[in-house]
C-alpha positions in Angstrom: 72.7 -26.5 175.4 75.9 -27.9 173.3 73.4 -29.5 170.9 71.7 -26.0 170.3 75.4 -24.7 169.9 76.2 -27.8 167.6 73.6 -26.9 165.0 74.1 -23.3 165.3 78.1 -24.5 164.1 76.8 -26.5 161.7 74.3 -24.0 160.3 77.1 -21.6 160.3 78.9 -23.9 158.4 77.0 -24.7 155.8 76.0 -20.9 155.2 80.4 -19.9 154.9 79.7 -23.4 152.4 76.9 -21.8 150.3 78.7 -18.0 150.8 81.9 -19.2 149.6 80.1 -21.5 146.5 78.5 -18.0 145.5 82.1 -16.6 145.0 83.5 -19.4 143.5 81.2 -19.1 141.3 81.4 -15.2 140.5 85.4 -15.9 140.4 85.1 -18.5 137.9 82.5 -16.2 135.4 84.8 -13.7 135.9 87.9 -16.0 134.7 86.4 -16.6 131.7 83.9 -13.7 131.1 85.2 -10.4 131.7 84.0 -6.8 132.3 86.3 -6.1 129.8 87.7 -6.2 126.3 89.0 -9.7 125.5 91.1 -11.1 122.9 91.1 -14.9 121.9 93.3 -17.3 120.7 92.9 -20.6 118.6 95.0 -23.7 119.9 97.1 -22.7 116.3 97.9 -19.4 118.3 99.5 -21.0 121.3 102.1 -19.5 123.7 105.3 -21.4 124.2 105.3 -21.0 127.9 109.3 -20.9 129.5 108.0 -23.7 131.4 107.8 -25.7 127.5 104.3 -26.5 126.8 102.6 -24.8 124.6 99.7 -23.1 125.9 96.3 -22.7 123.8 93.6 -22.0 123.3 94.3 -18.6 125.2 92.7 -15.3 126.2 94.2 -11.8 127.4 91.7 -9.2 129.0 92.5 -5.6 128.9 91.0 -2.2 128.6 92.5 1.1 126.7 91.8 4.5 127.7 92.3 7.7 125.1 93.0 7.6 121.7 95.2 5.7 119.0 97.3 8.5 116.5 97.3 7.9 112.9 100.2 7.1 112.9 100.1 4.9 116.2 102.9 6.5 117.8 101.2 7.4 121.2 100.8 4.2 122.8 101.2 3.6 126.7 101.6 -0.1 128.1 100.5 0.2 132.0 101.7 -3.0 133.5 100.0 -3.8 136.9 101.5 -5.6 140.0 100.6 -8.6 141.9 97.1 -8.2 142.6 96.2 -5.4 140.2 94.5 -5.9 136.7 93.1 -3.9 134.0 91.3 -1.8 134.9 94.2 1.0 135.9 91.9 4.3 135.3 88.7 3.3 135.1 85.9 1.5 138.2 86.5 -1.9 138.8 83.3 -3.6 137.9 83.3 -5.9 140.8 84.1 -3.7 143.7 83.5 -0.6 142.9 86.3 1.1 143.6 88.5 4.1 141.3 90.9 2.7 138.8 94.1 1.4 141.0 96.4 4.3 139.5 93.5 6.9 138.2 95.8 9.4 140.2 98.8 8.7 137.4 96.2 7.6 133.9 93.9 9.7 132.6 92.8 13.1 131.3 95.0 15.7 132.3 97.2 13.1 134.2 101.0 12.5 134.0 100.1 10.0 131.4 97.3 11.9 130.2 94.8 10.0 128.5 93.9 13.3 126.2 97.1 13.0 124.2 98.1 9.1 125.0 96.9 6.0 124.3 96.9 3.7 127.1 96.5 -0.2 127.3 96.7 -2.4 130.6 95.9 -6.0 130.4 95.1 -8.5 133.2 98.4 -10.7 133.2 98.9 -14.5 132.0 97.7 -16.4 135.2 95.7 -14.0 136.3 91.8 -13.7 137.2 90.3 -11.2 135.3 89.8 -12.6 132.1 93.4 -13.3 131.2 93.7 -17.4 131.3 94.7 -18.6 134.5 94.5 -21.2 136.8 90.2 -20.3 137.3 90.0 -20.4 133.6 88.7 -23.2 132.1 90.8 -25.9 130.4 89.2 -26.9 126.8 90.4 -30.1 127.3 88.9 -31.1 130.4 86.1 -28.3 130.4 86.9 -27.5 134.2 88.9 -25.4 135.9 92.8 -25.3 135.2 93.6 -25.3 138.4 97.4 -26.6 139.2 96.8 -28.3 135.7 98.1 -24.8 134.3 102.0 -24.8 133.3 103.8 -22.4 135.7 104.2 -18.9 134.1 106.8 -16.3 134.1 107.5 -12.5 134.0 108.3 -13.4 130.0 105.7 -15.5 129.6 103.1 -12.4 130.6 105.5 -9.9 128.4 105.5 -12.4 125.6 101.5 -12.6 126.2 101.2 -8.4 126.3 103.4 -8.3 122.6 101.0 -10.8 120.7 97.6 -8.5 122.3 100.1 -5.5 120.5 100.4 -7.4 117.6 96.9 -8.1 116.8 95.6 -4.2 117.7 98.1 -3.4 115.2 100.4 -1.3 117.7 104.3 -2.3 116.3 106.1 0.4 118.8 105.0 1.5 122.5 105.9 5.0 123.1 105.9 4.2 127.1 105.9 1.3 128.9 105.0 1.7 132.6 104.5 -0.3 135.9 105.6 -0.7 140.0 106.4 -3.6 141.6 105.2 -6.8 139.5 104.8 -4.4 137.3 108.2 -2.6 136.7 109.7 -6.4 136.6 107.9 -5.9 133.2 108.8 -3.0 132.1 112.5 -4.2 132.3 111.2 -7.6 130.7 109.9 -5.6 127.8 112.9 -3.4 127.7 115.4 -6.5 127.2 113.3 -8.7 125.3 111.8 -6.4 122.8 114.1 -2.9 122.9 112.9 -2.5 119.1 109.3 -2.2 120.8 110.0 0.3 123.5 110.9 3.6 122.7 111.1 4.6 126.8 110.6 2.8 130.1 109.6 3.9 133.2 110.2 0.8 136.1 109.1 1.7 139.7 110.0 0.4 143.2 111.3 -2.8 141.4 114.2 -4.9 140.9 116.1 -6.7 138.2 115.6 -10.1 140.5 113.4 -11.2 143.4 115.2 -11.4 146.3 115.3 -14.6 148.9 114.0 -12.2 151.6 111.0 -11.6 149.1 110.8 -15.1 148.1 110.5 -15.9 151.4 107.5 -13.7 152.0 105.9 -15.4 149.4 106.5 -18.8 150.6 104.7 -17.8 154.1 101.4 -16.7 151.8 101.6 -19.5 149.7 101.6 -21.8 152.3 98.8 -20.3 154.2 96.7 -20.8 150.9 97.3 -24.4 150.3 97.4 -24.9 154.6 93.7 -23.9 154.0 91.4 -27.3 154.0 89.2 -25.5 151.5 91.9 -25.7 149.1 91.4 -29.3 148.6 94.7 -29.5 146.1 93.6 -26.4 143.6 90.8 -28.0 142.9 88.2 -26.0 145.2 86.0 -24.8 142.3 84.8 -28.2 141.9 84.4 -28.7 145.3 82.1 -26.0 145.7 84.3 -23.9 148.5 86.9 -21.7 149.0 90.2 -21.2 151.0 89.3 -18.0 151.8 90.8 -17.8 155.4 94.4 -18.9 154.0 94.3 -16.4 151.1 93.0 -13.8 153.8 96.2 -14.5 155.7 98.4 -14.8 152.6 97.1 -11.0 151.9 97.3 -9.8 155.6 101.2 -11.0 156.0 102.2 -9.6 152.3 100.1 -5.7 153.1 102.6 -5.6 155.7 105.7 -5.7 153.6 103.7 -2.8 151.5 104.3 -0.5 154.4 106.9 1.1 156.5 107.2 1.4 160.0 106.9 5.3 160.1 103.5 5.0 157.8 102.3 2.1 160.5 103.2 4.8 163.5 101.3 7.5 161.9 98.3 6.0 160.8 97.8 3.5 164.1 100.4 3.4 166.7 99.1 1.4 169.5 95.6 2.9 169.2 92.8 0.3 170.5 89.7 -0.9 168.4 86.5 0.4 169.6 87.5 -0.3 173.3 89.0 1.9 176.3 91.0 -1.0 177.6 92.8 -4.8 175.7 90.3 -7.6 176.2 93.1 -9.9 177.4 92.3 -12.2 174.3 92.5 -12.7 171.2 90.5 -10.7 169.3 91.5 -7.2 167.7 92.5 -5.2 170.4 94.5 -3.1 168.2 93.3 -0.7 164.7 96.4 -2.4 162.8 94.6 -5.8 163.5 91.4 -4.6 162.7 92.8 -3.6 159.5 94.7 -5.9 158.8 91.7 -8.2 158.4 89.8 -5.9 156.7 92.2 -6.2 154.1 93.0 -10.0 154.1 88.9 -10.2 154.1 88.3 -8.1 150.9 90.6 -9.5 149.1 89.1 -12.7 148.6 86.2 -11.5 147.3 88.5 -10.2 144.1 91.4 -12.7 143.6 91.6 -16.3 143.0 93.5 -18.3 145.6 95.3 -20.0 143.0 96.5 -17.2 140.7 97.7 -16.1 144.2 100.0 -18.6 143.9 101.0 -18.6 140.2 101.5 -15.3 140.2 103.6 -15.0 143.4 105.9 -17.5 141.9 106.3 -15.4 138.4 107.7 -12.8 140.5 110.2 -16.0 142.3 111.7 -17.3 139.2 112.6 -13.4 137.6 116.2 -13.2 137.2 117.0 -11.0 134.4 120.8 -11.3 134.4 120.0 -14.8 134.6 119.5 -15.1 131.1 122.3 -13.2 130.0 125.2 -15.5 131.4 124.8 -13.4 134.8 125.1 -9.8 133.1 122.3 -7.5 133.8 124.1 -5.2 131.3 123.8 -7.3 128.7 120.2 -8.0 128.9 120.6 -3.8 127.9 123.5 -4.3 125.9 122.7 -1.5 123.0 119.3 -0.7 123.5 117.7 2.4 122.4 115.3 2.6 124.9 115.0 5.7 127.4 114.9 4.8 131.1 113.8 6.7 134.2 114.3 4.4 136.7 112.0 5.2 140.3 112.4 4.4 143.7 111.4 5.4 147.3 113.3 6.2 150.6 111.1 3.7 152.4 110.0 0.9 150.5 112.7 -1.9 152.1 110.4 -4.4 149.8 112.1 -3.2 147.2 114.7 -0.8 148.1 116.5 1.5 146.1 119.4 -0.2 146.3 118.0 -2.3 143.8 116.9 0.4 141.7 120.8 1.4 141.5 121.6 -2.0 140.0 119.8 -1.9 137.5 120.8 2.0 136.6 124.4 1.2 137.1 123.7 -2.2 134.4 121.9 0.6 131.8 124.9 3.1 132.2 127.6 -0.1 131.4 125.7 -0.6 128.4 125.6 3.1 127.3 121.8 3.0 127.4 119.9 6.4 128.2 118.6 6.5 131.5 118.1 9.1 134.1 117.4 7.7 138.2 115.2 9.7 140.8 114.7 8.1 144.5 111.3 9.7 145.9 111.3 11.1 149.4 108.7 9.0 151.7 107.6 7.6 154.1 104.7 5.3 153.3 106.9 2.4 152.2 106.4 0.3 148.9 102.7 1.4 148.2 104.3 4.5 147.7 103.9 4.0 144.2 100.5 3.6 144.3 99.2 6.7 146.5 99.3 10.9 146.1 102.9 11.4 145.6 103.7 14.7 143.8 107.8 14.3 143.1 106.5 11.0 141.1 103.8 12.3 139.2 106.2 15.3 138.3 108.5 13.2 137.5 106.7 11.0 134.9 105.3 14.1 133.4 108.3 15.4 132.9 110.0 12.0 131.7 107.0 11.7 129.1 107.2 15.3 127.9 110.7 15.1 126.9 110.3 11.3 125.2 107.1 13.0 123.5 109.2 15.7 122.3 112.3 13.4 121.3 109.8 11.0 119.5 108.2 14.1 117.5 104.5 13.7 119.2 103.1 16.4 120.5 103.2 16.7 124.4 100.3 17.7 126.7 100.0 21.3 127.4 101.9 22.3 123.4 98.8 23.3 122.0 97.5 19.7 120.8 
């Protein structure tokens, strides 16, 4: 009897080793070989990282949705946030589902796609096509891995401004993200305020917070506490940490929510049972979801840009690089601002919002400040919520107007 269960182990084993070979594979295609558009750098194009090696050859991956003006004047930047990527209104190719904000981008939207155009690339140290740590090194021919220099919240801004450059776009009429995201926008706002005519930064912050570092540090562990991680370099090895990055994503969903949003959707509600098994399997529906969600995530992110992306969002410190003033990273701008928050995202709570509006109004920049009423948490930002979109319609109609294009719903 334990011999028969022995093999069956081992069988199991070996088909997880073949399963997780299969993605590793996909992930690594998809690194380098995107669903999407791509643009491609020459080593003589390098980035200067803020890290201080130069990085190059390079690629970003993005996708645009509507159409460029004549006189290019209508361009959208969507920034996405931790585990987004470019594909903001349209299917993902690889799972299938909508566009991760096709509620906000597209035709008829509050950035409508029939009068803007919109761009969203995958970020530096990303997966989608953008290089990353499962892009391949030209040097070596394998996988970056840890090999890749640490990137920042600049570094990806600086990487979004040279993609601008090259599709011959010299002003953004918008720029736009949550979260990762709206970190950004603000980036964007202080490093190229010639660039940005308005800015709309949601359920962000002008820093990462220890709390939030801290959050990290638990899924960043879990990752590289995985034996399948085998030091970054798992691609070669033919597996994956999935289980780490599966609890790195389970631990992290929970900060996305609020308590009131938990209640509603699963109080103490039991999984497909009358009665708790008196173990340790799901007993509960937020368990059972909870795993569903660590479990699909692997099949879409890399492990590692898990971790180089978690620790962009670590080391952003805007006032940081202006001697410890937040209103001088503003200092003059002629940017518009419509800085967003919600009631119950204590991720990134609006407290935090308020900084930064109170930094825009010390440096006489334009800005106006709305805090959403809800109470599904920090995701808000991503789901059905109607004070937003009519709030970034509005914002957009009244920069279209004071920019002299033409907004949706004037006749265009």
């Amino acid at each position: 009897m334990s011999g028969n269960n022995g093999r069956s182990e081992a069988l199991d084993e070996t088909a997880q080793t073949i399963t997780e070979a299969g993605v590793s594979a996909d992930a690594a295609n998809r690194a380098d070989h995107p669903s999407s558009k791509v643009m491609r750098f020459s080593a003589d194009a390098a980035l200067t990282l803020d890290s201080g090696p130069k990085l190059g050859p390079w690629q970003i991956a993005y996708e645009t949705y509507g159409t460029l003006n004549a006189d290019r004047s209508n361009a959208v930047l969507v920034c996405h946030a931790l585990t987004g990527d470019q594909y903001v209104a349209s299917p993902n190719p690889y799972t299938g589902k909508p566009g991760w904000w096709s509620m906000l981008v597209g035709p008829g939207r509050p950035v409508d796609t029939n009068h803007y155009f919109v761009i969203c690339a995958n970020v530096l140290g990303g997966c989608l096509g953008t290089t990353g740590p499962a892009s391949t090194n030209p040097a070596t021919g394998q996988r970056w891995g840890l090999d890749l220099p640490l990137v920042t919240i600049r570094d990806m801004v600086n990487a979004q401004a040279v993609l601008l450059d090259h599709l011959g776009i010299e002003t953004l009429f918008a720029v736009i993200g949550g979260s990762m995201g709206g970190m950004q926008v603000l980036q964007w706002a202080a490093s190229y305020p010639e660039r940005v005519f308005s800015a709309i930064p949601i359920a962000t912050a002008a820093r990462h917070s220890s709390q939030n570092i801290a959050f990290h540090e638990v899924g960043r562990q879990a990752v590289m506490a995985d034996p399948n991680w085998c030091g970054g370099r798992y691609f070669e090895r033919g597996v994956r940490p999935s289980k780490g990055l599966a609890v790195a994503r389970m631990a992290a969903h929970i900060t996305y929510l609020s308590d009131p949003a938990l209640h509603r959707k699963f109080g103490r509600n039991l999984q497909d049972r009358e009665t708790v098994t008196f173990g340790f399997d799901a007993d509960f529906q937020i368990e059972s979801y909870l795993r569903h969600q660590g479990m699909t995530f692997v099949d879409r992110f890399d492990p590692n840009s898990y971790l180089y992306v978690t620790r962009a969002m670590d080391y952003f410190d805007l006032a940081a690089d202006y001697d410890g003033s937040l209103a001088r990273a503003f200092l003059h701008s002629p940017t518009r601002f419509c800085i967003m928050s919600f009631t119950s995202d204590w991720l990134f709570p609006t407290e935090e919002s308020k900084v930064v509006v109170r930094a825009l109004n010390a440096s006489a920049a334009n800005v106006s400040f709305v805090e959403v009423e809800s109470d599904r948490g920090h995701d808000a930002f991503l789901l059905d919520e109607p004070e937003m979109f009519r709030t970034v319609r509005g914002f957009l109609t009244g920069a279209a107007n004071a920019r002299g294009i033409t907004p949706p719903g004037a006749g265009a």
